[in-house]
C-alpha positions as CSV (number, residue, x, y, z in Angstrom):
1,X,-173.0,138.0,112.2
2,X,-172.2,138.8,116.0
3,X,-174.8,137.6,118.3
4,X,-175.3,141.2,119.2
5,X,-176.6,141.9,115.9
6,X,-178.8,138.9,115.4
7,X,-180.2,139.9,118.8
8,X,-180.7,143.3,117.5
9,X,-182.6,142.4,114.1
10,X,-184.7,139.8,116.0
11,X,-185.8,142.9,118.7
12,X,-186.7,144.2,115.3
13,X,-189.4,141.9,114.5
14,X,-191.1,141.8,117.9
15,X,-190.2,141.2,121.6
16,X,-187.9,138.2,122.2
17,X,-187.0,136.4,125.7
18,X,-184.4,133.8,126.7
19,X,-186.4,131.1,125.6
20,X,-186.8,132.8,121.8
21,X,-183.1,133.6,121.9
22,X,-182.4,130.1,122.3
23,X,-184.7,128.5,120.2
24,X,-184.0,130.8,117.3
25,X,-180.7,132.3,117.6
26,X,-179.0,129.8,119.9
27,X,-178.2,132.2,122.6
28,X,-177.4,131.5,125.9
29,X,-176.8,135.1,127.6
30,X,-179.7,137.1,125.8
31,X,-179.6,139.9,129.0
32,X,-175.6,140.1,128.6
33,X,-176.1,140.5,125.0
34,X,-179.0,143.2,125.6
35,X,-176.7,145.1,127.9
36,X,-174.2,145.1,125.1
37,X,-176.5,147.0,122.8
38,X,-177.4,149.2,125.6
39,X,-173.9,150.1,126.1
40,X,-174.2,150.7,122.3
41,X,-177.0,153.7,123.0
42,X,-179.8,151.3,122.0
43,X,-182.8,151.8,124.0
44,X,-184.4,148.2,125.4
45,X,-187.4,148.0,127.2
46,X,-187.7,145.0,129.8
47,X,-190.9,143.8,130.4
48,X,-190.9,141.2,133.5
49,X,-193.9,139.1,133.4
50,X,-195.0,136.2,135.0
51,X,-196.9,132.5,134.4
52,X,-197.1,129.1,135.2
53,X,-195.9,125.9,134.4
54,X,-197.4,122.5,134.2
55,X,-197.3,121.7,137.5
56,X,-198.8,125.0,138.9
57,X,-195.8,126.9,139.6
58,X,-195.1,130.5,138.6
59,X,-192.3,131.2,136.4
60,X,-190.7,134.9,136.1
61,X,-188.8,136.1,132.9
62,X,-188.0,138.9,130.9
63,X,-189.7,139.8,128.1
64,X,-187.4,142.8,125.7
65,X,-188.8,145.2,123.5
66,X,-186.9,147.6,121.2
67,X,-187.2,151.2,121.2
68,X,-187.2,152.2,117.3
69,X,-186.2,155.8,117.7
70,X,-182.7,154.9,119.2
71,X,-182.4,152.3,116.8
72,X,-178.3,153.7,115.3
């Protein structure tokens, strides 16, 4: 399975973020593999949010979502 298509069938299941790709999937490039599948006519939906860590200091990242009507 290409890492394109486990990214894919992950964004099925629920949002996913760098950290989930490489927990789960062992993906290092999760936005070059989200551009792939963009270039591939599926709709993604970045959500950029924001939070802290232990010592206090905000952290931004990118959250995907999954559009299901362009799923092909």
């Amino acid at each position: 399975m290409s890492q394109c298509e486990k990214v894919l069938n992950a964004l099925k299941s629920g949002p996913i973020t760098s950290l989930d790709a490489f927990n789960e999937l062992k993906i290092l490039r999760l936005a070059a593999r989200v551009n792939d599948l963009r270039n591939r006519g599926v709709t993604i939906v970045t959500v950029l949010k924001t939070t802290q860590n232990a010592n206090g200091r905000k952290h931004h990242y990118a959250e995907y979502h999954l559009h299901m009507k362009t799923i092909p």
